[in-house]
N, C-alpha and C positions, 0 to 999 in steps of 0.2 A: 743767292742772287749775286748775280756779277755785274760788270757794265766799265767800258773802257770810253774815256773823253777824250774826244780825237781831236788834232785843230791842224792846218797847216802850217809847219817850222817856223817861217817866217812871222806869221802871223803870232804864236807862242813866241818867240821871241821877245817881239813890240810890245806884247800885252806884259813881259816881266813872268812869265808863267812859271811854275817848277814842271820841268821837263823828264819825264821817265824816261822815258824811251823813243826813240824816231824807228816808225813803219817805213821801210826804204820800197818796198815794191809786196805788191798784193797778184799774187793770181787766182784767177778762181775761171773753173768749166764744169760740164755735168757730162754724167760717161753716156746720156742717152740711151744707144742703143747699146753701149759694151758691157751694161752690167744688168741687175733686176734693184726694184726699187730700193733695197734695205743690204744691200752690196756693193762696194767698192770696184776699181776699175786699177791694175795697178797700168794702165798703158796712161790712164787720163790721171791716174797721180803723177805720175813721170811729167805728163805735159805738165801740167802745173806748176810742180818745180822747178822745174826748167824754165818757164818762160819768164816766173817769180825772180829767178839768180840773175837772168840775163838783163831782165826790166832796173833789177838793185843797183846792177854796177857795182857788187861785191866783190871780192876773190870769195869761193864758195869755199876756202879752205879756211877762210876766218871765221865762218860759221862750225863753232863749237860744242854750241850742245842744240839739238834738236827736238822738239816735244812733237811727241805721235797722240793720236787718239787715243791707245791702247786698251783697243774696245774686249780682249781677254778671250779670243773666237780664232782660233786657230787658222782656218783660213783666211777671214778677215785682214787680219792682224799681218799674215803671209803675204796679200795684194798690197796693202800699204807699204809694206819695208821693202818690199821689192820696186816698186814704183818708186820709191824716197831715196834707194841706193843706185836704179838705173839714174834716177835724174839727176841727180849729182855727178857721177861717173861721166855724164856729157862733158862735162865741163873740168874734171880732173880725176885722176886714175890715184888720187893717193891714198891710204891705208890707214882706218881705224884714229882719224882724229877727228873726228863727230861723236860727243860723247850724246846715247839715246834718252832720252827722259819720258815721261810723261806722268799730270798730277790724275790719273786718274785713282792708280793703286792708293796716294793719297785719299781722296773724298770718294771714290765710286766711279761709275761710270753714267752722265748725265748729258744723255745727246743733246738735249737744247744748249746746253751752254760748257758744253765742254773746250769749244775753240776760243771762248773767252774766256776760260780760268789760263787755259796752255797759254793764253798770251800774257797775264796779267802774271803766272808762274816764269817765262821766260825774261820778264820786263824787271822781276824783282832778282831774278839770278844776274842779270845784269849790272841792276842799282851795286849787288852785292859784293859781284864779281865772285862769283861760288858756281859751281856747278854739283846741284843737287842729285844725290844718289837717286837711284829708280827702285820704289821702295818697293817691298818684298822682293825683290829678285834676290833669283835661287839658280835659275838656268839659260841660257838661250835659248832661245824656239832651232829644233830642227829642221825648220824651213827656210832657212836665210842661211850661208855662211857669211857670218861677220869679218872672218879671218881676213876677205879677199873683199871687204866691203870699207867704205868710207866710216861706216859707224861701227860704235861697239856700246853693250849695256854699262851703264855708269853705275859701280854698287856703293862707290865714298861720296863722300861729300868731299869737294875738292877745289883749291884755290884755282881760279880761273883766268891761268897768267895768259899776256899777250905781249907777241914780240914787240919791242921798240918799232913806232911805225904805221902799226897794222890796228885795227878796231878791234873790239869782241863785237860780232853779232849771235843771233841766235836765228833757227829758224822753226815756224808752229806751223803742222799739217792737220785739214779739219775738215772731216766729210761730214754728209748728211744724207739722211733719208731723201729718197728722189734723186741720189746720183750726185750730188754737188761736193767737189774737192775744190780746197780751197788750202794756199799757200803762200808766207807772210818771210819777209824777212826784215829782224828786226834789231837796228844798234842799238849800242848805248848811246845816249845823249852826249854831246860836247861837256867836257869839265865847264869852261866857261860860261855854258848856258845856266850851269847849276849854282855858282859862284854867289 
């Protein structure tokens, strides 16, 4: 069992809270008519992230490591990275600095609450400033080329530097039964809020 307390910034501020992490922008749609109930859609994960990046007021290139479902189904798994690497691609053409994650190979794969472990896993990569390997990986799916993609599979565990300037954010992708994509980006907290 999982569970994330959410408050508005400001509002954590005033109250003296300890601050993990700040949600900068949420999107969420359902693929209706583009998919069947228990299938992804990667046109309506695209919308998603896109409209998630533009809502943040990010650069989408400071988003570093990304947590997928990694629900282990081959075509599955193909609509989501495809949908995750067009919708990024809107917004910048650059090459393999997204590193991929997801806590499923960790604990299983648990649709109810899977887009709340990927968050609470990407909040503490954060705290950490780590970017956690993607455990068992062995290969890349032959349905994406990574090469010519914004992401790559992360297999170290790896210090999570960031230029003078810029944030580390992260970003967590999270569908469901019934069609629903749903896409989070997420900074780290201000030093000073932690203080």
């Amino acid at each position: 069992m999982a569970f994330l307390v959410l408050k508005p910034l400001k509002k954590a501020v005033e109250d003296k809270d300890r601050i993990h992490g700040i949600i900068s922008s949420c999107s969420l749609n359902n693929n209706g008519a583009n998919a069947d109930y228990v299938t992804t859609s990667a046109e309506d994960i695209k919308r998603a992230v896109a409209e998630s990046l533009k809502a943040s007021r990010v650069d989408p290139e400071n988003i570093q490591f990304l947590l997928t479902e990694g629900y282990a189904q081959k075509l599955v798994d193909g609509f989501e990275l495809q949908g995750l690497i067009v919708g990024i691609k809107m917004y910048t053409n650059k090459k393999q600095f997204c590193a991929l994650g997801s806590i499923t190979p960790n604990i299983g794969y648990m649709q109810s609450c899977i887009g709340t472990f990927n968050t609470l896993y990407a909040v503490m990569a954060l705290k950490k400033k780590k970017i956690p390997p993607l455990y068992h990986f062995i290969q890349p799916t032959d349905t994406v080329n990574f090469c010519d993609s914004s992401l790559y599979p992360n297999d170290v565990l790896a210090d999570w530097k960031c230029e003078e300037g810029k944030e580390r954010c992260a970003g967590v992708n999270s569908y469901g039964f019934g069609g629903i994509n749903l896409f989070l980006v997420i900074k780290e907290a201000p030093e000073q809020v932690n203080a």
